[in-house]
TORVO-299521 format. One record per atom (N, C-alpha, C, O, CB): x, y, z. Coordinates in steps of 0.1 Angstrom, whole numbers, plus 5000, padded with zeros to 4 digits. Atoms other than C-alpha are relative to their C-alpha. Last residue first. Glycine has a CB too. Layout:
N
XYZ...
This chain:
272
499050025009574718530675500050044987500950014980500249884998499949875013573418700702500749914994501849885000500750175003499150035011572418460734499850044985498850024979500049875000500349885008571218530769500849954984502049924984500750155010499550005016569718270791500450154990499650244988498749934991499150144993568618210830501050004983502049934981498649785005499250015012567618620834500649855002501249825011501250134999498850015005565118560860500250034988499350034979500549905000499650065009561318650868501750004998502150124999499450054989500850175008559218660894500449964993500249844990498949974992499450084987559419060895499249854999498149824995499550105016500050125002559719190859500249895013500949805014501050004990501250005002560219580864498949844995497849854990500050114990500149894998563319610886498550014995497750065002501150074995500149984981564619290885499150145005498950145017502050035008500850144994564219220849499750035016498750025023501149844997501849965006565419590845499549905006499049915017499650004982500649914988569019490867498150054993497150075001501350185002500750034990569019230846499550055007498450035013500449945005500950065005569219380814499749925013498649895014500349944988501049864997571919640831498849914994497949994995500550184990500249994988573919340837498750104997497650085002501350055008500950054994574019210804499550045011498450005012500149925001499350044993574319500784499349905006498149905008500650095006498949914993572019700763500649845003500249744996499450145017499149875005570519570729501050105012501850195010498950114994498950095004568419250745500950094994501950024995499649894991498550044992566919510765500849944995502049974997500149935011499049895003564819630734501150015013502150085013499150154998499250005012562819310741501050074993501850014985499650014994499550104999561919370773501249974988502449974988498849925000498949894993560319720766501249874999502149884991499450085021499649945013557719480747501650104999502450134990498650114996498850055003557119220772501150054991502150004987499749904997498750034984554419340791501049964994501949955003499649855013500049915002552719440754500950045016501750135019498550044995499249905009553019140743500450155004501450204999499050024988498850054998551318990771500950064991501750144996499949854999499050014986548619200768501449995006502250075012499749895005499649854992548319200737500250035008501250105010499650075000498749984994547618820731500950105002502050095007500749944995498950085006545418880747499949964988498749974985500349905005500850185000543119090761501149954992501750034984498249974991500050064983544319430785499349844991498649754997498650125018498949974995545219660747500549875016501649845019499750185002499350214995542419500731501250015007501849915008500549874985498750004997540619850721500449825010500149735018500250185009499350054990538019770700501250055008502250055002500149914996500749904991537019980670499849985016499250065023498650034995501550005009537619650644499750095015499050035023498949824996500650085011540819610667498649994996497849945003500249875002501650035006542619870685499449944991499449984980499550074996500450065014545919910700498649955003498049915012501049864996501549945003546920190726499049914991498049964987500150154993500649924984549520030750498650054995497550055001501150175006500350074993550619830720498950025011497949955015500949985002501050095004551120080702499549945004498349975004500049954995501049915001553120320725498749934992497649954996500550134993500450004990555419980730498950125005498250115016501149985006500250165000556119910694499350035016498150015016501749874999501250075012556720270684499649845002499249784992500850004982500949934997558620360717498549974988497349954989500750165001500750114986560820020713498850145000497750094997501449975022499949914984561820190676499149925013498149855011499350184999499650114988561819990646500750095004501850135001500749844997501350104995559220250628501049885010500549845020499249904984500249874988562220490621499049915005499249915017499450194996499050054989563720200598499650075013500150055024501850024996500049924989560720260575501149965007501149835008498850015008499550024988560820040543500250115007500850205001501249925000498949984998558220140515500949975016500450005027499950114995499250054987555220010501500950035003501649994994500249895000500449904996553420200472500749975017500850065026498450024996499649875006554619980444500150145011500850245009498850024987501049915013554219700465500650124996501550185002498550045005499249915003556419450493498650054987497749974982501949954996499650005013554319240515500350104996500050205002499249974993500549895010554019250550500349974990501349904991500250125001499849865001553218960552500750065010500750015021499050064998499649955016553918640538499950115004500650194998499349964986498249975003553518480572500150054993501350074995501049914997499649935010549618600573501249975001501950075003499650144998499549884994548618490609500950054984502050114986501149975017498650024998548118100593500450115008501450085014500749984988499749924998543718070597502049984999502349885006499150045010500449945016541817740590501150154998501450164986497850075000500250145017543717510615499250064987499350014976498649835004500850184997544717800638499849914991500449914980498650005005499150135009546818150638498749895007498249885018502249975006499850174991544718450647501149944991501649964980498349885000500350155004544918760623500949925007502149905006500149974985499750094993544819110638499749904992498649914987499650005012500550175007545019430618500449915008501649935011500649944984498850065000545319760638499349884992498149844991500849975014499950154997542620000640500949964992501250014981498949934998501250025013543420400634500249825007501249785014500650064977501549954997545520640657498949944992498050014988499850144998499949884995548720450650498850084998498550094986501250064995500249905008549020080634499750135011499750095023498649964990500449904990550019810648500250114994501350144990500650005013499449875007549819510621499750125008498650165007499350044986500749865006549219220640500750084998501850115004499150065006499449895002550318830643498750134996497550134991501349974986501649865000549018510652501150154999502150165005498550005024500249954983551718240651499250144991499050194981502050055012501650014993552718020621500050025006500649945014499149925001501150134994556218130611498950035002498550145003500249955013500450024984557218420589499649855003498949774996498750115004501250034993558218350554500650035016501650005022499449844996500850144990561418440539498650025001498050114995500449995018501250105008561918720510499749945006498549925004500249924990499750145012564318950533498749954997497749975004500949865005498450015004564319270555500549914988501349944979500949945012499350065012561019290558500950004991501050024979499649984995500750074999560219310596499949954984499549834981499050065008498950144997563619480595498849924997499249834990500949975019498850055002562019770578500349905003500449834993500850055003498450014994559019870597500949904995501049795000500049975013499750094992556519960573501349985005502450015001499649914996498850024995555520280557499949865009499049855017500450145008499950074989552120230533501850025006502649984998499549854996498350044995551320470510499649945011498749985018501450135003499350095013547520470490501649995004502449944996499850094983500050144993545220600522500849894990500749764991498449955003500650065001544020870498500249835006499849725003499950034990501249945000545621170508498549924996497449974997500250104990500649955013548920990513498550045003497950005014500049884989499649865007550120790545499350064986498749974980501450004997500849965015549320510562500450144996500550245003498450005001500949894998551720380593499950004984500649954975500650165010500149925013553020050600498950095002497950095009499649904987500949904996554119840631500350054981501250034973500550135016499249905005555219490634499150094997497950074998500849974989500949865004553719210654501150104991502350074992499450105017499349915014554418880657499150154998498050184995499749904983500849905008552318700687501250074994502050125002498950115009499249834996552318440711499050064992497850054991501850054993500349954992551518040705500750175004501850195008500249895007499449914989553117920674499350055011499150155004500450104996499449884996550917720653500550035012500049995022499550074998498749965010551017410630500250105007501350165004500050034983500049915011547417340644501050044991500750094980499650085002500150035012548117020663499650114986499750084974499149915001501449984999550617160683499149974979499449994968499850205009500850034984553717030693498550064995497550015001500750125015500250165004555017010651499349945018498949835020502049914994499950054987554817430654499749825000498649794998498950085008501850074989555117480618500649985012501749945014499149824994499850114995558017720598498849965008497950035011501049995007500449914989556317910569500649865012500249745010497950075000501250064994558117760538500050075017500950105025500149824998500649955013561218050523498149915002497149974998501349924983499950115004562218040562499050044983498050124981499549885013499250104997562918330585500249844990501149764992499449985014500250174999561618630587500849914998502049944999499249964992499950055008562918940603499449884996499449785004500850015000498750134999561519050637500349934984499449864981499349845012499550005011559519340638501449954998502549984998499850124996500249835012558519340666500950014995502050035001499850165004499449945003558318920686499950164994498750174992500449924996500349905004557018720710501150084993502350094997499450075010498849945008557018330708499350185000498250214996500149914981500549875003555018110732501350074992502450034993499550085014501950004996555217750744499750114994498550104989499450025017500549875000558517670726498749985008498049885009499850064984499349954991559817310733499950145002500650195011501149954998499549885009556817190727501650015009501949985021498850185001500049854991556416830740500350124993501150104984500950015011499050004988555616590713499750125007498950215004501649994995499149915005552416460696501250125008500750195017499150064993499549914986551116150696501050154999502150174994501049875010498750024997549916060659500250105016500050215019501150054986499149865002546116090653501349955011501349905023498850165005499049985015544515770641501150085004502250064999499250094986499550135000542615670675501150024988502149964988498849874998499549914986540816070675501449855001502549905003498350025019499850094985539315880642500850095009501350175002501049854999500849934988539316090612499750005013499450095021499250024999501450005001540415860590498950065004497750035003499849945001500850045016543515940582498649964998497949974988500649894994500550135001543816100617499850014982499250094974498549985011501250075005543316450621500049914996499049894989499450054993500850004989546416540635499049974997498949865002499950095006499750094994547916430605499449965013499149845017501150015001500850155007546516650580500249955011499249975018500749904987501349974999547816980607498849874992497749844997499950154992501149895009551116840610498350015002497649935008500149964985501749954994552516620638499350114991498550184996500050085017499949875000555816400618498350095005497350074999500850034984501649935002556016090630500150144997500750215005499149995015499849855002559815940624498150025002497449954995501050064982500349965015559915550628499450155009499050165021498449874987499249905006562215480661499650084982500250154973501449914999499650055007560515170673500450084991500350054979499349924998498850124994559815370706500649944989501849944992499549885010500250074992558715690682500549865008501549815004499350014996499450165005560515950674499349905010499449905022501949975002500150124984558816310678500449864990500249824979497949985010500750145002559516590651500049895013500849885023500849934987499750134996559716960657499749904997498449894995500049995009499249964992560017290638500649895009501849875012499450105007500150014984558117130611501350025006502449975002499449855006499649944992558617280576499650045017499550145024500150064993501149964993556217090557500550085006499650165010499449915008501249895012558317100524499050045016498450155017498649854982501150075001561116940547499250134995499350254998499649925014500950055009564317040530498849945002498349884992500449934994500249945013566017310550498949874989497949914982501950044993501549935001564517110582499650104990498550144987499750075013501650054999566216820571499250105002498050104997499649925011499850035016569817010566498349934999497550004992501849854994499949895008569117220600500049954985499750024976501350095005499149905002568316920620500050114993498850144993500849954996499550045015564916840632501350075001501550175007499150054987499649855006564216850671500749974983501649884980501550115013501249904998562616590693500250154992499750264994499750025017501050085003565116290687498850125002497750074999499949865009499850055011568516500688498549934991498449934979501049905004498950175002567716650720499249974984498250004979499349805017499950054987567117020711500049875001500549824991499150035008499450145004567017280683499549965017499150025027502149994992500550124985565117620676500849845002500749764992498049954999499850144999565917900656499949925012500049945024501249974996500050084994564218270652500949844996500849804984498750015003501250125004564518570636500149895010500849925019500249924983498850115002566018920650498649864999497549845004501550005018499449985014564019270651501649874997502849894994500650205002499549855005563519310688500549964986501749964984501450085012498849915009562918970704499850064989499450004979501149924996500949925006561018830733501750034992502950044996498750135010499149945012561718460742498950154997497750164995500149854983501049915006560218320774501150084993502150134998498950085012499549935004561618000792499150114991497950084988500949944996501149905004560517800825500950134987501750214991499450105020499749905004562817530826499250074992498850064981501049994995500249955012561017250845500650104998500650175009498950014997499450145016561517050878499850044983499849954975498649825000499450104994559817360901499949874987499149844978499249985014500050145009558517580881500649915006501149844998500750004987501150114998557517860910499549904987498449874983498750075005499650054989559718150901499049905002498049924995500250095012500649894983559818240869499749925008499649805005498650105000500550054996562618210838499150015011499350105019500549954998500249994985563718410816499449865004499049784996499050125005500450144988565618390783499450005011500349975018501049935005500449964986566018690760499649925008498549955013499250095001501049994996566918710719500349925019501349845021499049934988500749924996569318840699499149965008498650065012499550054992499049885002570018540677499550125004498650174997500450014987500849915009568118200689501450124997502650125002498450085010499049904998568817850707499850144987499450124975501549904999500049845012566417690721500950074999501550135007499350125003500750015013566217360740500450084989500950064978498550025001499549955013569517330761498750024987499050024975501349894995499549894993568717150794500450124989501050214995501249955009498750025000565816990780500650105003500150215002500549964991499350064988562016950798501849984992502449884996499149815005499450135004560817240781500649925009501349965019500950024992499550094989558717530792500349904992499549864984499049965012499550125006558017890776500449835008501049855018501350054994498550104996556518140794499949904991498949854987500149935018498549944999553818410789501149935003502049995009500050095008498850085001550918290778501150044995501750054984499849924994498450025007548518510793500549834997500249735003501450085014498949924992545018400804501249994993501649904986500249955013499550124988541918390786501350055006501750175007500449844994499949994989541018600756500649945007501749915003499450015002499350104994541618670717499450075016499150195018501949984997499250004995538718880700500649935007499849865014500050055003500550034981535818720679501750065005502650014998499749755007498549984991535918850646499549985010498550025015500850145001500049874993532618670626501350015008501949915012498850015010
């Protein structure tokens, strides 16, 4: 049965390196009361993601093009053999709780993004958690059209290219009608492959707009629900305006943070 997401935001990112993440387009904060930790929180507007950090807790770019599993991170252990934390693995070869490989700090906690290009031809995995997934939410918007509900407009950048999306819970925000939500967990991936392209499919560029991502949001509905105040919508939906800062300036991106984001810094900004 659909059970709706609840509990409390997860809205910040936290790593213990001075350099975990590094991305294109996307929005760094941090908030007040981390003491000894860099509190970080990625939202970004139609741009994909990368991630690196110390040498021993982050795959390179030539390894992480060829691991089939496509973990984001690996942990080294003291006698330096490679563990990698997938979804088999966590579960122990034998099933034992005693089997299952230790598994490293994230250096992501959460990922938000609309209609953010994908990113990898295998869906990348969260290697901190044992389900393979991302914590957040992927969303992109699409409207229906035709007399029989047979055109679909989607927002453009969200498939810009053939990749895969990462594992993270994503929905389809849709406009006076319920939205599609699919979780991410050990039976569930959040659909990376979609949207998918079809005969009747076509790219919208008018769809990646902050007002189309952030009017959704505000009103989104699942199975006749509205989920607009339960997560991970919520948070998404505090963070959505956010995202379409990374496009002005820096100053004037702080002055917002400051202005409707109290608690939180600008500690990162980086477009490549």
């Amino acid at each position: 049965p659909f059970r709706l997401p609840n509990g409390r935001p997860s809205a910040h990112c936290t790593s213990r390196h001075p350099s975990p993440v590094t991305a294109c387009g996307h929005t760094f904060l941090s908030a007040e009361g981390m003491a000894g930790r860099a509190a970080i929180l990625l939202a970004a507007a139609g741009w994909g993601l990368q991630a690196s950090g110390a040498p021993q807790e982050a795959c390179e770019a030539e390894s992480c093009a060829s691991d089939a599993a496509g973990l984001l991170q690996v942990h080294q252990t003291a006698g330096g053999a490679e563990v990698r934390a997938d979804a088999a693995a966590a579960h122990g070869a034998s099933g034992g709780w005693w089997n299952r490989p230790k598994l490293p700090e994230p250096l992501v906690h959460a990922v938000y993004t609309y209609g953010a290009p994908a990113t990898r031809g295998e869906p990348f995995r969260n290697a901190a958690a044992s389900d393979g997934c991302f914590p957040g939410l992927r969303s992109y918007t699409e409207d229906i059209k035709g007399a029989f509900d047979e055109i679909k407009q989607v927002d453009a950048a969200a498939m810009h290219n053939y990749y895969h999306h990462a594992r993270t819970a994503s929905v389809v925000l849709r406009w006076d009608r319920d939205s599609i939500y699919t979780p991410c967990n050990a039976h569930l991936d959040g659909h990376p492959e979609w949207p998918q392209r079809g005969a009747s499919v076509y790219h919208e560029w008018r769809l990646h707009q902050e007002d189309d991502y952030v009017d959704r949001l505000k009103n989104v509905a699942i199975e006749g629900t509205k989920a607009s105040e339960l997560e991970p919508f919520k948070t998404a939906k505090m963070f959505a305006e956010l995202a379409w800062r990374g496009y002005d300036n820096f100053e004037n991106e702080k002055k917002w943070i400051a202005n409707n984001l109290p608690g939180w810094r600008l500690v990162l900004r980086a477009l490549d």
